[in-house]
C-alpha positions as CSV (number, residue, x, y, z in Angstrom):
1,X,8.9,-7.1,-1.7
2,X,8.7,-7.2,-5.6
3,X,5.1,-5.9,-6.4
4,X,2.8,-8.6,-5.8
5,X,1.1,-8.9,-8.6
6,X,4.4,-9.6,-10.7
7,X,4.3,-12.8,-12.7
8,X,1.2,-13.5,-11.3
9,X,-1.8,-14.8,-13.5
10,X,-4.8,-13.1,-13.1
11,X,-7.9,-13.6,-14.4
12,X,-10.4,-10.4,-15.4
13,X,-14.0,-10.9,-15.2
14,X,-15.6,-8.3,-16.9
15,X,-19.4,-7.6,-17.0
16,X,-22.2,-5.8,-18.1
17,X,-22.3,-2.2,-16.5
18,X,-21.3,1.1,-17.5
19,X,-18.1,0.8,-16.0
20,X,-17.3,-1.7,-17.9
21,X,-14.9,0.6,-19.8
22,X,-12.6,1.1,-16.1
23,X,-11.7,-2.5,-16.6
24,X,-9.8,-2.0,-19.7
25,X,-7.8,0.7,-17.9
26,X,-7.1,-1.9,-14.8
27,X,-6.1,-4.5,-17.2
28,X,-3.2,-2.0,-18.6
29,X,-2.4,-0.8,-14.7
30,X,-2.1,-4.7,-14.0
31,X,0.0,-5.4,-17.2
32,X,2.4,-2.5,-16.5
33,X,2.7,-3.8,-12.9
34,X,4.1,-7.1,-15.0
35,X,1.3,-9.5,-14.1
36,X,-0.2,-12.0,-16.6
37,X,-3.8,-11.6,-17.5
38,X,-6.8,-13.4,-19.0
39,X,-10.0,-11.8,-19.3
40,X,-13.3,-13.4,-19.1
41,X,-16.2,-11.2,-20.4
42,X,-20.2,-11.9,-19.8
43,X,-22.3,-11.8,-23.1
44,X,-24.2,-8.1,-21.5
45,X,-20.7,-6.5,-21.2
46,X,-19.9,-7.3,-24.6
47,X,-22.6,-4.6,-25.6
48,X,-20.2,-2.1,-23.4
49,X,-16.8,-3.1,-24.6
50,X,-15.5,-5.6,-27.6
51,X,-13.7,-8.2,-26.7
52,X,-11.1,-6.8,-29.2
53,X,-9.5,-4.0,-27.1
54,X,-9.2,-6.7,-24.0
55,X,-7.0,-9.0,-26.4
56,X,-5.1,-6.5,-27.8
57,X,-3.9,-5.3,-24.5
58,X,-3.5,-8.1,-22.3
59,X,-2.1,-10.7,-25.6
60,X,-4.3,-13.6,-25.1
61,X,-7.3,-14.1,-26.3
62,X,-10.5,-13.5,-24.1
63,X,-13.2,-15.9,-23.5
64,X,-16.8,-14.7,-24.5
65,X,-19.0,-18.1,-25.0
66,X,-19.2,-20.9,-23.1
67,X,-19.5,-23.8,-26.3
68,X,-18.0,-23.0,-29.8
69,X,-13.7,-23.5,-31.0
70,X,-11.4,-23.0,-28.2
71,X,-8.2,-24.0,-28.1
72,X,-8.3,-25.3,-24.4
73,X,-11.4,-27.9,-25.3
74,X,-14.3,-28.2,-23.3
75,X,-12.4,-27.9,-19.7
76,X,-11.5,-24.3,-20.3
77,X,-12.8,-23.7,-17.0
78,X,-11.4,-26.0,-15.1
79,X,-7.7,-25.1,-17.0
80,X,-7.9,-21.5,-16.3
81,X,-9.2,-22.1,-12.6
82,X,-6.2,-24.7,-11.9
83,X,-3.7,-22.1,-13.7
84,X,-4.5,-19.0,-11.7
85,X,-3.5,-17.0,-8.5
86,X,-6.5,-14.4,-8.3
87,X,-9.5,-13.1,-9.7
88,X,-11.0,-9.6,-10.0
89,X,-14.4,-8.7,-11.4
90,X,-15.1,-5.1,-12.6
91,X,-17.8,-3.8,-12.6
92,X,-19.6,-7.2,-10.7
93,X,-23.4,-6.2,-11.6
94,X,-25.9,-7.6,-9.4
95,X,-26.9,-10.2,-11.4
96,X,-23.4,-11.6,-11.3
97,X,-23.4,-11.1,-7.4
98,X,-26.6,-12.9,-7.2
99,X,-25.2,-15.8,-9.3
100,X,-21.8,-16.2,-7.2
101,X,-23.9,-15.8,-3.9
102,X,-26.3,-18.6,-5.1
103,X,-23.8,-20.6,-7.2
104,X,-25.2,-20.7,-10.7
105,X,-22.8,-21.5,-13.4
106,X,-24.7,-20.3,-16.7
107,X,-22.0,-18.6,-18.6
108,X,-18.0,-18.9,-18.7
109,X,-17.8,-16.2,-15.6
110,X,-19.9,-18.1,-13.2
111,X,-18.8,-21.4,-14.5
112,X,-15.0,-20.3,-13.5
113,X,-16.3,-18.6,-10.4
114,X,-16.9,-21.6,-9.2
115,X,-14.3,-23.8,-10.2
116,X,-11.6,-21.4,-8.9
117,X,-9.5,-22.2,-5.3
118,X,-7.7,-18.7,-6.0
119,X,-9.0,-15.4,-3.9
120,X,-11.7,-13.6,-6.0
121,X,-12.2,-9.7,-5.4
122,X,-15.5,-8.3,-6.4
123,X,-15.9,-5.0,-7.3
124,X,-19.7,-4.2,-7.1
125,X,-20.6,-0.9,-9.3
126,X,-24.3,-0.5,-10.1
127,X,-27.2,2.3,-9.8
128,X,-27.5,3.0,-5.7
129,X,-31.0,1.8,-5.5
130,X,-29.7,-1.6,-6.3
131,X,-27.0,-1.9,-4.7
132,X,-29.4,-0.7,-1.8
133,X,-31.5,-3.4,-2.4
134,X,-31.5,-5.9,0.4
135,X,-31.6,-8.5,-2.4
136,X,-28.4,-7.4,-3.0
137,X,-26.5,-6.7,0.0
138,X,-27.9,-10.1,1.6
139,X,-26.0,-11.5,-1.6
140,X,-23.0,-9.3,-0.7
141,X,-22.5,-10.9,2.3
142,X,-23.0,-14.0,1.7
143,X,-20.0,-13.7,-0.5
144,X,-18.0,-12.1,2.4
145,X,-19.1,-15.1,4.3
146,X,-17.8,-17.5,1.6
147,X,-14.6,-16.1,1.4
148,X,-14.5,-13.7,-1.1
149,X,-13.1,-9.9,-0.5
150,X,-15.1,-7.3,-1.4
151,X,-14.3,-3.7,-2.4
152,X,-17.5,-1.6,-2.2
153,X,-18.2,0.8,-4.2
154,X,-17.7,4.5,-3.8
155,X,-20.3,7.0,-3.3
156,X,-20.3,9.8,-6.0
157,X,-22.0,10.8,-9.1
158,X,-23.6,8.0,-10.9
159,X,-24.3,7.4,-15.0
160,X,-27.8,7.8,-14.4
161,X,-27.4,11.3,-13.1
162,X,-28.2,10.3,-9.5
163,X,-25.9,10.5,-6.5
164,X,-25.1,7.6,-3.9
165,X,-22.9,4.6,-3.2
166,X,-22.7,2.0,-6.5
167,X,-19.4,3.7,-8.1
168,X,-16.7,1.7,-9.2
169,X,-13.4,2.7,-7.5
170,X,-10.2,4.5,-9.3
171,X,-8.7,1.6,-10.7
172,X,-5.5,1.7,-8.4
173,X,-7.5,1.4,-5.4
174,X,-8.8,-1.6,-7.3
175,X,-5.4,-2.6,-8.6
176,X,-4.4,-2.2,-5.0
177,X,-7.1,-4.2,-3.8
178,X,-5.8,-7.2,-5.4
179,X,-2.2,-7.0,-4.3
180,X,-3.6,-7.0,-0.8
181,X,-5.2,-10.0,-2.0
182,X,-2.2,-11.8,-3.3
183,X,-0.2,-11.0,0.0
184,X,-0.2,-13.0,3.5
185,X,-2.6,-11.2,6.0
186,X,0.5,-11.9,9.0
187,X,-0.1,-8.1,10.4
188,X,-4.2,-8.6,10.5
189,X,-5.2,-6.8,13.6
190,X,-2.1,-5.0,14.3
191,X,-1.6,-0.8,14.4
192,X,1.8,0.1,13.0
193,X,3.0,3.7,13.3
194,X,5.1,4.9,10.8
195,X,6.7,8.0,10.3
196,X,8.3,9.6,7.0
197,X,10.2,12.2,5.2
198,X,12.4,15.0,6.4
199,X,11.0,17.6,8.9
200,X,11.3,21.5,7.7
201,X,12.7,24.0,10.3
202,X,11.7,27.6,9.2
203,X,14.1,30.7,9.7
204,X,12.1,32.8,7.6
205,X,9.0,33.1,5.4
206,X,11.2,31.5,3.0
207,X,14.2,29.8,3.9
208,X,14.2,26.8,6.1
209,X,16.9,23.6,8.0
210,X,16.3,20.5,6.4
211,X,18.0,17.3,5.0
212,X,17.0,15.6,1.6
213,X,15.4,12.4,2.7
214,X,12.2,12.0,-0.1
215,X,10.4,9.7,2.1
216,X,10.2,6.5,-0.3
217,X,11.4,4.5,2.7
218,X,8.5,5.7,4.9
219,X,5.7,4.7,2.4
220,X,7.9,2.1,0.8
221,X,6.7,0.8,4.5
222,X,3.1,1.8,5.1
223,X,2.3,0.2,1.6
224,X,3.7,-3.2,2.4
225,X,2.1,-2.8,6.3
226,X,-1.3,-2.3,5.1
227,X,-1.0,-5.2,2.2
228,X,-0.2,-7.3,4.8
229,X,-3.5,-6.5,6.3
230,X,-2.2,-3.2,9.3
231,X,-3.9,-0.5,10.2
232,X,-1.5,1.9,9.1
233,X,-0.6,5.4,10.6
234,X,1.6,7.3,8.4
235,X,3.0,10.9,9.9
236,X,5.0,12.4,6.9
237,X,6.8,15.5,6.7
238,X,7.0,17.6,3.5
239,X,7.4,15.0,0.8
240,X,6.4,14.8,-2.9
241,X,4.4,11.6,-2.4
242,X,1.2,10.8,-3.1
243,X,-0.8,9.4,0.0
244,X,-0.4,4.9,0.1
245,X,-3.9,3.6,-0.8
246,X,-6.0,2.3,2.5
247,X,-3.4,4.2,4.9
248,X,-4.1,6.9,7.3
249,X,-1.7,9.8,6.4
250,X,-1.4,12.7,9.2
251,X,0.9,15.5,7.2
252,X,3.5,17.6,9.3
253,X,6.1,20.0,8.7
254,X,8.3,20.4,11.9
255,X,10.0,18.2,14.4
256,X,7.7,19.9,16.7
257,X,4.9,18.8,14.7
258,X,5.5,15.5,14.2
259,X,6.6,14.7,17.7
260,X,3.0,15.9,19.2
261,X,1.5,13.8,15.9
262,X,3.8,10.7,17.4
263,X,2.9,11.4,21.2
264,X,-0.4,11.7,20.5
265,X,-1.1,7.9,18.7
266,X,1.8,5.9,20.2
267,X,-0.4,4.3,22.8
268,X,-2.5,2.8,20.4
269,X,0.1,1.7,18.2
270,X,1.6,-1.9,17.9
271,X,4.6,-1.4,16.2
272,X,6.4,1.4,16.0
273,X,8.6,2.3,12.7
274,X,10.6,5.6,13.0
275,X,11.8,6.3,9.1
276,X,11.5,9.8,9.2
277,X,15.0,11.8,9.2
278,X,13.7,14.2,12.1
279,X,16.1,17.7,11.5
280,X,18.5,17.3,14.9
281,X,18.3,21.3,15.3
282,X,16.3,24.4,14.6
283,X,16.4,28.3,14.6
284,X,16.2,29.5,17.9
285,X,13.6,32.3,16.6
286,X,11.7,32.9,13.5
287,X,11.9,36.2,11.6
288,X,8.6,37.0,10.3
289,X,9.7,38.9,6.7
290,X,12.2,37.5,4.5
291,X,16.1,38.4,5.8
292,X,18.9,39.8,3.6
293,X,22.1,37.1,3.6
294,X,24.0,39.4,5.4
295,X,22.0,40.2,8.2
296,X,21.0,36.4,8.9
297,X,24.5,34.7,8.0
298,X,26.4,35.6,10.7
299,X,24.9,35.2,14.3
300,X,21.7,32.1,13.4
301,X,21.6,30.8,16.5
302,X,20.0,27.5,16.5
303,X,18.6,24.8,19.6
304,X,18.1,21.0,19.5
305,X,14.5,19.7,18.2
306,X,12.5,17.2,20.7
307,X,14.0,13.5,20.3
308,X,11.2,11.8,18.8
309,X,12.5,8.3,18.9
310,X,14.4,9.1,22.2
311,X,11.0,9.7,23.7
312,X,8.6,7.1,22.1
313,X,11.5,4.6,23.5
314,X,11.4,5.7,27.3
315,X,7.3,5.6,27.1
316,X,6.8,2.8,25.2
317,X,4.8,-0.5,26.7
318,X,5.5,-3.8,25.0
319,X,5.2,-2.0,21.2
320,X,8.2,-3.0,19.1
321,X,10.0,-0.1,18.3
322,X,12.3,0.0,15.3
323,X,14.6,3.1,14.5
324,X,16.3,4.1,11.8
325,X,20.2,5.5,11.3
326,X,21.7,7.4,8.6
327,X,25.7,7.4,8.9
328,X,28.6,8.3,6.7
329,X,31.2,6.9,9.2
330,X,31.6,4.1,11.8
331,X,28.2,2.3,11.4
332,X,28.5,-0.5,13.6
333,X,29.2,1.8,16.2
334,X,27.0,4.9,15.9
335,X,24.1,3.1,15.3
336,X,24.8,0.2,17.9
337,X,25.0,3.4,20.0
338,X,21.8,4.8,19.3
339,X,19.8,1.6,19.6
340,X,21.2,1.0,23.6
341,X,20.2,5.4,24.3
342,X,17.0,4.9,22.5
343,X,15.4,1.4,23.5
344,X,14.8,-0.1,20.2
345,X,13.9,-3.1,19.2
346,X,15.9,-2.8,16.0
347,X,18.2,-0.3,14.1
348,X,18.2,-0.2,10.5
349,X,21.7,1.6,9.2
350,X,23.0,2.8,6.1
351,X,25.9,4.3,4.8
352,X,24.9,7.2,2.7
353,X,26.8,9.0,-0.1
354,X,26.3,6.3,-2.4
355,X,24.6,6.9,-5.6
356,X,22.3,4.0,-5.4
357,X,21.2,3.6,-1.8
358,X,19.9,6.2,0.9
359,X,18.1,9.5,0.3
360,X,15.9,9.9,-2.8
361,X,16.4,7.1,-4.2
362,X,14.5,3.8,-4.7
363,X,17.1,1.2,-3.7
364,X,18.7,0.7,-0.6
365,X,21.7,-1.3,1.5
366,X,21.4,-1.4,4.8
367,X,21.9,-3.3,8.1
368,X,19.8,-4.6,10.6
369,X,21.8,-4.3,14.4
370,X,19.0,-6.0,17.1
371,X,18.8,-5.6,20.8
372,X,20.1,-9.5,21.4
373,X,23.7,-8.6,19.3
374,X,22.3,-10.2,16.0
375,X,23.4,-8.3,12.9
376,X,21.8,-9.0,9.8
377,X,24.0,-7.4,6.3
378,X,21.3,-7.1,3.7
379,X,22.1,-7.0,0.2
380,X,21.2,-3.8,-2.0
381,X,17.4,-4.2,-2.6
382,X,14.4,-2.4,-3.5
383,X,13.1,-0.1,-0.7
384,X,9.5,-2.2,-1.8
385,X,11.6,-5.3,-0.6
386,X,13.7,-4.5,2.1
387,X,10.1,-2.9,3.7
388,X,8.5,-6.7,3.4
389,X,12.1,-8.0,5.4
390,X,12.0,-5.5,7.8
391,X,8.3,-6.4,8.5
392,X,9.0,-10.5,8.5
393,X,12.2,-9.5,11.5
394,X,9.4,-7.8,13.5
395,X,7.0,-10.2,13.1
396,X,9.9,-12.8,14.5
397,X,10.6,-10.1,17.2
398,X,7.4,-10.4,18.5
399,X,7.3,-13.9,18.4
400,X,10.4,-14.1,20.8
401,X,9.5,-11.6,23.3
């Protein structure tokens, strides 16, 4: 899927805390990411930020008072509320929580608040003794309990020197936050297991068998699983990656490794996705010092690694199980072949060699081969996209078992 905030029209609700300033730098993550924004600022956070630099960035102009010249008349709030797909406040102070909880409209960011249908995330940031408060949390939940999602706050090192739970998260854990909020919640509940990356195979302190799959597929995957609302397992081997937001990440380097990782969580797991290009053999010892080319070139003996996906598909107990196949020849064939050995559910195959689809790069053209004989020829899409497809066929998989 596109990112989900794309086109979207987002409202910002800014307030009156010292991390007031974050929400400037959210509001250029979210206008990078494409989306539409309109910012709403209470009269306190004002004092932190001009309005100024929120207009400049985002192109339309912010909304400060609730009488005076606007070009939208006196229903401004009902306009903006009717026109919008989410909210985010950052930082949401405790005197805004208390107003949202209670439903006092006294300003233009209440007065929206409670005109809007969209999802609202609240992003709480405040000193730890009152967010402590039970004033406070009380209020907290009571927004929970009337549907709004919110992220809490971090513990950490505070503006007033103090330590504790009240700071505002890293804006893309915010930013992520709300494309979670903009997606459908259809894998609620469910564990997805997800492996990624290639696996290393070490012949020497330096030298090692491997392929070059980057992984994008893998956490293409795990970001789109836990958007959708999964608790997500992601086993990766060496990659370049930084971790998906909100997603368990188990690092490995060997087939070895990662099969034990696998073994070890599959009977938890409700779905089982198997991206990972696992390395089919390794050296059949390990020399401990670095070898000259000569004296390792000619006799390196190597075995078979553990089938991962081979395994996982004789043990597994009503999990869906999808697999992956990389082929440069006879597609239908080989990986028709390896879904009947291995028990899948589904087979996702590509032909690499192509400049734009496959290994390291960010597009990809695959087919879908399914244990009832349905093939499914998917266009050449984002890895983003073709991760929300592959996630919808599961869903229909499980449906139908």
């Amino acid at each position: 899927m596109a990112d989900p905030v794309k086109d979207k029209h987002i409202v910002l609700g800014v307030c009156g805390g010292i991390a007031a300033y974050k929400a400037v730098n959210l509001l250029r993550v979210l206008v990078r990411s494409g989306a539409h924004i309109r910012v709403i600022m209470t009269r306190s956070a004002q004092e932190f930020v001009g309005p100024l630099t929120f207009e400049a960035l985002s192109g339309q102009p912010v909304w400060t008072h609730m009488f005076g010249k606007q070009k939208d008349g006196p229903f401004r709030h009902i306009t903006w509320a009717n026109e919008t797909d989410a909210a985010v406040i950052v930082p949401a102070t405790a005197n805004i929580i208390g107003k949202m909880a209670h439903g006092i409209a006294d300003d233009p960011l209440t007065t929206f608040v409670l005109t809007v249908q969209a999802p609202i995330l609240v992003c709480p940031s405040m000193n730890f003794q009152m967010y402590e408060n039970r004033a406070v949390q009380e209020n907290i939940k009571r927004l929970e309990q009337t549907g709004k999602k919110v992220l809490h706050p971090e513990v950490g090192a505070l503006a007033c020197g103090s330590k504790g739970p009240g700071r505002l998260p890293d804006v893309e854990v915010i930013a992520e936050g709300l494309r979670s909020l903009l997606c459908p919640q259809d894998l609620e509940g469910k564990r997805i297991l997800i492996t990624a990356g290639p696996t290393q195979e070490p012949i020497d302190p330096v030298r090692f068998i491997s392929n070059p799959s980057s992984g994008k597929m893998g956490y293409a995957l795990a970001r789109v699983a836990r958007r959708r609302g999964a608790q997500v397992l992601l086993i990766s081997g060496p990659t370049m990656l930084s971790n998906p937001q909100g997603v368990e990440v188990i690092r490995v380097r060997t087939a070895e490794d990662m099969f034990n990782a696998v073994m070890d969580h599959v009977e938890q797991t409700t779905i089982m996705v198997m991206a990972a290009a696992v390395s089919d053999w390794r050296p059949a010892g390990f020399f401990e010092h670095k070898q000259k080319k000569e004296e390792i070139a000619p006799d390196l003996r190597v075995e078979q690694t553990m089938d991962i996906l081979k395994a996982v598909g004789r043990n597994k107990k009503g999990q869906i199980l999808v697999g992956f196949a990389a082929e440069t020849q006879d597609l239908k064939e080989n990986a028709c072949g390896k879904l009947t050995a291995k028990n899948l559910d589904l087979i996702v195959a590509n032909l690499i060699g192509q400049d734009d689809s496959g290994f390291a790069s960010d597009t990809n053209q695959v087919t879908l081969f399914y244990r009832n004989g349905r093939t499914e020829a998917l266009p050449l899409m984002d890895k983003g996209a073709l991760a929300g497809i592959l996630f919808d066929r599961v869903l229909e998989i499980r449906k139908s078992v």
